[in-house]
Structure formats: structure tokens, C-alpha cells
N, C-alpha and C positions, 0 to 999 in steps of 0.2 A: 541468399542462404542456400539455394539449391544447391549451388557448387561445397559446402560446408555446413552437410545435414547435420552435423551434432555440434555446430558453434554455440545454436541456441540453447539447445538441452544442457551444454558446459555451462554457459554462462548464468543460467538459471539456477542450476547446482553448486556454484559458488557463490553467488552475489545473494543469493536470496533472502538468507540470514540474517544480512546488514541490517536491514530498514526492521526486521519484522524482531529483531529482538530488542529494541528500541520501545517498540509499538507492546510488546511484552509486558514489557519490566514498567512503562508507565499505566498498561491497564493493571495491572497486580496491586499498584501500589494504592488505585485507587477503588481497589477491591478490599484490600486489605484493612482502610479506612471505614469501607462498610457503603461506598460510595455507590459502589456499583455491582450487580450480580454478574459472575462472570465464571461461565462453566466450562468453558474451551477458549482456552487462549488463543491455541494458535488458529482456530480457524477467524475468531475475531481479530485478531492483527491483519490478518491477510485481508480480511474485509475492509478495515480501514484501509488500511494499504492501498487496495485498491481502486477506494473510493476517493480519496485525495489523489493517488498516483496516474489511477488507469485512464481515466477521459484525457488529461491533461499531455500526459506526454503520448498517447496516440493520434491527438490535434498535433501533436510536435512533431511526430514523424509525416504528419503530411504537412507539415509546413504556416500551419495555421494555430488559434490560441485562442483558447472562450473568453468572453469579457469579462471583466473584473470583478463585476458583480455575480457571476456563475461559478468565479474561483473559489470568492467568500462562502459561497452557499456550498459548496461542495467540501470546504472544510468546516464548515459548522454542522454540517450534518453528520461527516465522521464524529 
């Protein structure tokens, strides 16, 4: 990335949206139901987000992967 300091800032600023308006629209819904209290969407999407996303593909960029039972747990806790 040193050679293309603003690859990552791009890629960030486009892609971001994808997952996190997913993460949205299915907390809202079950707000909406009365399921859950929910006062800030988007910084709670971004937390899921990056509690299913972040360990998992930072083990993938060094080439490695948590066992299978640390994956379940890590989306049951989102």
C-alpha cells in the first residue's frame, strides 16, 4: 500500500456500504417488531460487521483461519 496511499481510503469509501446496509435494514426490522432496542444503526452495523468480519478475514490475510468452533461463536455473538 505504500506505493498507493489512497487505494485503501478508495476502497473503503465505496465498498463500505455494501455489507453495512444489509446489517441495517435487518436490525430496523427487528426493531421495528419491538425485538430489539436500537438507537444508532449505523454505528451497530459496523459492530456487527466487524465482529463476524474483522478476526476472520485478518486470519485470511496472514494466511491462517480460527476453528470452527470460534467462527460459530463469533457469529452467535453478533
Amino acid at each position: 500500500m505504500s506505493r498507493f496511499p489512497d487505494l485503501a481510503k478508495l476502497f473503503v469509501e465505496n465498498n463500505r456500504h455494501r455489507g453495512l446496509a444489509e446489517i441495517k435494514r435487518m436490525l430496523a426490522a427487528y426493531a421495528n417488531r419491538g425485538a430489539i432496542e436500537l438507537s444508532n444503526p449505523d454505528t451497530r452495523a459496523e459492530q456487527i460487521f466487524t465482529h463476524i468480519v474483522g478476526v476472520p478475514q485478518r486470519l485470511a490475510l496472514l494466511g491462517d483461519r480460527e476453528e470452527k468452533v470460534e467462527e460459530d461463536r463469533h457469529e452467535a455473538d453478533a
